[in-house]
N, C-alpha and C positions, 0 to 999 in steps of 0.2 A: 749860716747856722746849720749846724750838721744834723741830720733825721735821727732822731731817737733824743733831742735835746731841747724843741721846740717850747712854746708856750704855751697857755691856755688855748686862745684864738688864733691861733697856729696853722689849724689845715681842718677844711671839710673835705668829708669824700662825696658830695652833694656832684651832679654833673655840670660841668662848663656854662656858665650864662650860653641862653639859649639854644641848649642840647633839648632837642626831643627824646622824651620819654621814649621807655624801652618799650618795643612791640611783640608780636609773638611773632614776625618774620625774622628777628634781630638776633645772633648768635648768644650765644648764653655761656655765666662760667660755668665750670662743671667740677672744679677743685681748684682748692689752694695749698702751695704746699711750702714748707711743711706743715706736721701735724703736729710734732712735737721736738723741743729745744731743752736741751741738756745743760746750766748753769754753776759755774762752782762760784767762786767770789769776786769773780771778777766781772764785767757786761760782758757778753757774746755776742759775736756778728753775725748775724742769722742771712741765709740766701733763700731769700722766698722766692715763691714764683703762683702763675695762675693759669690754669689749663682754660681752655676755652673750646666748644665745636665750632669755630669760626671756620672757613675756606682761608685756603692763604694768600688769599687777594687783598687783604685786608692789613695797613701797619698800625697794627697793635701795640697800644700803650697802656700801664698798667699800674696801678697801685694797691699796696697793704698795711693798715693799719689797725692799731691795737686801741682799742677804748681807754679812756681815762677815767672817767667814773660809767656805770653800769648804766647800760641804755644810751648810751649819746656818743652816736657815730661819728659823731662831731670835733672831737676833743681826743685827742691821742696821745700816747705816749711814749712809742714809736710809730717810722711809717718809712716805710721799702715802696720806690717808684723806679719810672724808667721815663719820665718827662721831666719838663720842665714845667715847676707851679707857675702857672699865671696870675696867681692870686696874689694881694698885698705882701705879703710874704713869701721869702725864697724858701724851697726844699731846696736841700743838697740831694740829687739823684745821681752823682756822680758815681758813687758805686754798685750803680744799674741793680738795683731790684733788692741789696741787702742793708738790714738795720741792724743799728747796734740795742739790744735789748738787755736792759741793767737795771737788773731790782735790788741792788746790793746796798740798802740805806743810805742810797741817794737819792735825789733826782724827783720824778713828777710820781712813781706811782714804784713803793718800795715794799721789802720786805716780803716775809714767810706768807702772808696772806694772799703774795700771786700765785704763789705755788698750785700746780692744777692746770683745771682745762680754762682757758682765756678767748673772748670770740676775738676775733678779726676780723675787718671788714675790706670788699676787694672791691675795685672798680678798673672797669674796660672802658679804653674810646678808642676810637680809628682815626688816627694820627694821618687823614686824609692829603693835607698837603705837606707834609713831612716835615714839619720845622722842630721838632721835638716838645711842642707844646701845648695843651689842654685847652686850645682857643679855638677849639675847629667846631662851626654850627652844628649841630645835629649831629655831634659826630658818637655821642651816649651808647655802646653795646651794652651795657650791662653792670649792675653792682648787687652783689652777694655778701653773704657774711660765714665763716667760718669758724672752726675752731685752732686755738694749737695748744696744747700742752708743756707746760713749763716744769720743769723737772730740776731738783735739788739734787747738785751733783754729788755721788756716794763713794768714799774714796776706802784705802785700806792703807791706814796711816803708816804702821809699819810694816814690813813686808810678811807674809806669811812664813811662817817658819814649823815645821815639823822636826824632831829631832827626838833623842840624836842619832846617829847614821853610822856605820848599818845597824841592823837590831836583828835581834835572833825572834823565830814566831813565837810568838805568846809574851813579847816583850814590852814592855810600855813604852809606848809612841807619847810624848808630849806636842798637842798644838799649840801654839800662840799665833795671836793675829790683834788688831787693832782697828776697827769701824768709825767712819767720820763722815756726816756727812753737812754738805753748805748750810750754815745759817745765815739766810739773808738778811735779816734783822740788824744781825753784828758785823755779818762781813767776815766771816773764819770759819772752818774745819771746825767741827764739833760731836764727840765724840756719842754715840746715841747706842741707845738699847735697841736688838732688832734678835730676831731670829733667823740662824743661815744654816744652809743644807753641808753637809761635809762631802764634798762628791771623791770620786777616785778613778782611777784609769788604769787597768794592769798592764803591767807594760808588752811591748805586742799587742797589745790592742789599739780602738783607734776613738771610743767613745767614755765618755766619761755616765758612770751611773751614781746615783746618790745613797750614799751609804749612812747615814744619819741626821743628825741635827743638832747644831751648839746654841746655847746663847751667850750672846755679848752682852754683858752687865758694863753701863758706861764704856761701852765701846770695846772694852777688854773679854779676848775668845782664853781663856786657860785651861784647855781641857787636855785628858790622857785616855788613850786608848789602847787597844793590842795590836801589835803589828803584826800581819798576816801574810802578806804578800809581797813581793816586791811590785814597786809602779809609782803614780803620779797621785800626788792629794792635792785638790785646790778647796775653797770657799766660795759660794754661791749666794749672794743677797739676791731676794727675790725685787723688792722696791717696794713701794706704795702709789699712793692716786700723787702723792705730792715731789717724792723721793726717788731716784733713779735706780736700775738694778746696777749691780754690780759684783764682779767677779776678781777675785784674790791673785795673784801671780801663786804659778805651779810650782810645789819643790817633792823632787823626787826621793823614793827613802826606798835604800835595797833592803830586805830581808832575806837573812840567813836562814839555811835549817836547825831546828833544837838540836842541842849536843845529845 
């Protein structure tokens, strides 16, 4: 059974039968990472990991898991390891330390409501006589909890387009562009109301500054401007707590001098 597809009763991050308790001599985590994971409509396979100030005398073994319902460490919906479970049931740790994470209206824990910050929970043991599994006495460093951030990926359906080319200054520049971003609920590209920066780059230059503001009505940017300069016009979503930023492909527009 592959990690991120388990069942209820599936996996504690509880310590090894017979793991003593963590002490204040016992190295400690200090992060888990990452902090945040970017989702369009499909699952993603996430590569976690857990820092720890342990000395490296120690073979470190480790796991992360995500809650199933709120408060209970217990119950996960995915979970990234680097042992072997010895509990009634098998983890697949075979892809050392990453989970597949898929809110896409399936599965144990779906939908636009993960969207956000998610805890995770991490645990350390010292994989003392090296067999790759969670059976080691006393062998308990440490378990912590975390957060990551799950982020609704923001796309730019059709390609940005400025036109048309070249223009003489004081000419009307038309933009289009098109805003989508995951609906987990449905499982598709869906085109959403948002507010984005117009930025610009003249050319010979090397930064882009932001020269106004459109909005996307149902996803749709239609606006017209004056062309001024010759250089680079892109699109800039800023994001939100739930939605990912995102940035437009460049299209360069020369300007002429007025006749």
């Amino acid at each position: 059974m592959a990690a991120g597809t388990f069942g209820l009763a599936f996996l504690s991050l509880a310590a090894p039968a017979g793991a003593a308790s963590t002490s204040a001599d016992d190295c400690t985590i200090t992060d888990i990472t990452p902090r945040q994971a970017v989702i369009g409509i499909e699952g993603k396979r996430v590569q976690f990991g857990v820092v720890t100030d342990c000395d490296g005398t120690r073979d470190l073994k480790w796991q992360v898991a995500g809650d199933l319902f709120p408060g209970s460490p217990h119950v996960s919906w995915f979970a990234a390891c680097t042992y072997i479970y010895a509990g009634p049931a098998v983890v697949d740790c075979s892809d050392r330390g990453s989970a597949v994470i898929d809110p896409i209206a399936h599965g144990l824990k779906t939908g636009n409501a993960n969207a956000g910050e998610n805890t995770v929970h991490g645990y350390v043991f010292d994989d003392a006589n090296h067999n790759g599994y969670d059976d080691d006495s006393g062998a308990a460093i440490d378990t912590d909890t975390g957060t990551i951030e799950l982020l609704r990926e923001t796309i730019w359906r059709d390609s940005f387009d400025a036109s048309p080319e070249p223009r003489r200054k004081g000419q009307p520049l038309h933009l289009n562009a098109e805003l989508s971003t995951a609906n987990w609920d449905t499982g598709l590209f869906e085109n959403t109301d948002a507010t984005v920066k117009l930025q610009f780059r003249k050319a010979g230059q090397t930064k882009y500054r932001t020269v106004g503001s459109l909005h996307a009505t149902n996803g749709i940017i239609d606006e017209t401007i004056k062309a001024k300069t010759s250089g680079y016009y892109r699109l800039s979503y800023a994001g939100t707590e739930t939605t990912a930023p995102s940035v437009s492909n460049v299209d360069y527009v020369k300007v002429l001098p007025r006749k």
